[in-house]
C-alpha positions in Angstrom: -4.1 2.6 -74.4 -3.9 5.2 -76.8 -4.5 9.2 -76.0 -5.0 12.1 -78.4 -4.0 14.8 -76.7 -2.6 19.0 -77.0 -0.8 21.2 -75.6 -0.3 25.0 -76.5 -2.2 23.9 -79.7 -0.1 20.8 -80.8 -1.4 17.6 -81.0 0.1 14.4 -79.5 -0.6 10.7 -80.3 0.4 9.4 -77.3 0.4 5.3 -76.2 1.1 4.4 -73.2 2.0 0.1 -72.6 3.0 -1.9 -70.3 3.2 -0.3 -66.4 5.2 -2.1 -64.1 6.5 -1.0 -60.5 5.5 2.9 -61.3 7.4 2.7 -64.6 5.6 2.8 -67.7 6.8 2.3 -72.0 5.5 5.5 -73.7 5.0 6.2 -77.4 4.7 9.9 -78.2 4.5 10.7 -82.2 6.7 7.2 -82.9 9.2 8.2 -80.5 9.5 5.5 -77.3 10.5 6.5 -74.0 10.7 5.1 -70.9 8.8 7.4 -68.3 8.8 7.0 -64.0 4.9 8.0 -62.8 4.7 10.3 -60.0 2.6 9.5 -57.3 2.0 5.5 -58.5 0.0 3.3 -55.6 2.2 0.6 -54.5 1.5 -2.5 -55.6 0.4 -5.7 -53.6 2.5 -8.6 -54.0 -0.2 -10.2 -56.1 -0.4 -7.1 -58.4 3.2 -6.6 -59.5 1.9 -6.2 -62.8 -1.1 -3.9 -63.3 -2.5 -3.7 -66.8 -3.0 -0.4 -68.7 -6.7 0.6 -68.0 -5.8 1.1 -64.0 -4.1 3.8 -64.5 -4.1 7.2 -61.9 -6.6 9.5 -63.4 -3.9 12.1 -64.2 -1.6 9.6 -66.1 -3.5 11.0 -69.3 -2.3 14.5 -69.4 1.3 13.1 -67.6 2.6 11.9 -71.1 2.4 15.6 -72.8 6.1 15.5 -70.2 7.4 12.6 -71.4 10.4 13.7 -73.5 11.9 15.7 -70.9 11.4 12.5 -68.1 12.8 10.0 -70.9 14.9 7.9 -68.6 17.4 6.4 -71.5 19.8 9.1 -72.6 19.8 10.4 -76.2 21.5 9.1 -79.2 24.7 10.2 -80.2 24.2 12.3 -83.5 24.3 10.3 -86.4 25.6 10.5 -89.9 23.6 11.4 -92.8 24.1 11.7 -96.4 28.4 11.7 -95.0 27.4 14.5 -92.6 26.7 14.8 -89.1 23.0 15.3 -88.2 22.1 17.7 -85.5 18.7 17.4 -84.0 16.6 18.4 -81.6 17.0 17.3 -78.5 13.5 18.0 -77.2 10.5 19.6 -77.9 9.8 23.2 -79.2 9.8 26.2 -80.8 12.7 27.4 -83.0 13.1 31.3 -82.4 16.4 31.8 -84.5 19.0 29.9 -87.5 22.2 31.5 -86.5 23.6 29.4 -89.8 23.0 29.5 -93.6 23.9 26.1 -95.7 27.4 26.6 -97.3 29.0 28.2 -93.3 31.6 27.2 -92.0 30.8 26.1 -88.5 33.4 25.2 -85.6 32.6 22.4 -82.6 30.8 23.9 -79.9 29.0 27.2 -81.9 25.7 27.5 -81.4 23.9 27.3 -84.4 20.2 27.4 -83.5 18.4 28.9 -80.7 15.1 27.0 -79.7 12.4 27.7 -76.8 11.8 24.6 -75.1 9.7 25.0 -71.3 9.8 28.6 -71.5 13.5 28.3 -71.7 15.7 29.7 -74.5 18.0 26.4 -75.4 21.3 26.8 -77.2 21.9 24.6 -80.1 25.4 23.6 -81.0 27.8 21.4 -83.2 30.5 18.7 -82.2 32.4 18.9 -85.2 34.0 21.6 -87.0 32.5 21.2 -91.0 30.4 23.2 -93.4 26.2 23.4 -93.1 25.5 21.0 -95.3 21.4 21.2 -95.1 19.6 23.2 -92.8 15.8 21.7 -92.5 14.0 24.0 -89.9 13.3 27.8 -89.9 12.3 30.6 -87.4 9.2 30.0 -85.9 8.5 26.1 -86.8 7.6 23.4 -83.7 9.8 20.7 -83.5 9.5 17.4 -82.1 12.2 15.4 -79.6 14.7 13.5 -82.9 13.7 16.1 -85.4 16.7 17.0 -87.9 17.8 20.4 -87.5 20.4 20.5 -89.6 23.6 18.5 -91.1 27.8 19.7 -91.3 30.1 17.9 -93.4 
């Protein structure tokens, strides 16, 4: 089934598949994840696999969390253009580039600050390189997989 829905004025297309022992296949803006439902009625022996319209009446507004329940880990940063991508690793608001393309950057600096969950979230490198291309700026909403930045 598919869901428009927002939070803190964003909007999310969210689709929500198959359901299976409490565990459901979520697509939020493209983006699959694997998400565990709270509070899911056990099944009966015969109902082991319950399709999408029974669904709790909360499990509309319970995708809006997905990202941060994704059960499979994140990707490891990939190359781009012979650089390293950096990207966001969840959802959220970026309050500060601490880089400018043409910096030097070493592994482990922080390079962006983001606000994810009312959290201020620290955004760093794994490789020592030069900013390459930096493709966000102070106060734009990111996604979970959007590209930040790239070294070389």
């Amino acid at each position: 089934m598919k869901y428009n829905i927002s939070v803190k004025e964003q909007t999310f297309e969210i689709e929500v598949g198959e359901i299976r022992q409490g565990m459901a296949r979520v697509n939020v803006n493209g983006m699959d994840y694997d998400v565990r439902i709270n509070d899911y009625p056990s099944a009966a022996p015969s109902q082991t696999m319950m399709p999408s319209p029974v669904l709790p009446p909360r499990v509309p507004a319970a995708p809006a969390a997905a990202p941060q329940r994704a059960v499979t880990p994140p990707p490891p940063p990939e190359t781009l253009s012979g650089g390293n991508v950096v990207k966001a690793p969840m959802p959220g608001l970026i309050l500060d580039v601490q880089v400018r393309a043409g910096d030097s950057v070493k592994a482990g600096q922080t390079v962006i600050i983001m606000e994810a969950m009312k959290m201020e979230n620290s955004i760093n490198v794994k490789i020592d390189g030069t900013v390459k291309e930096i493709h966000v700026q102070k106060g734009a909403q990111v996604m979970t997989g959007h590209t930040l930045l790239v070294v070389d």
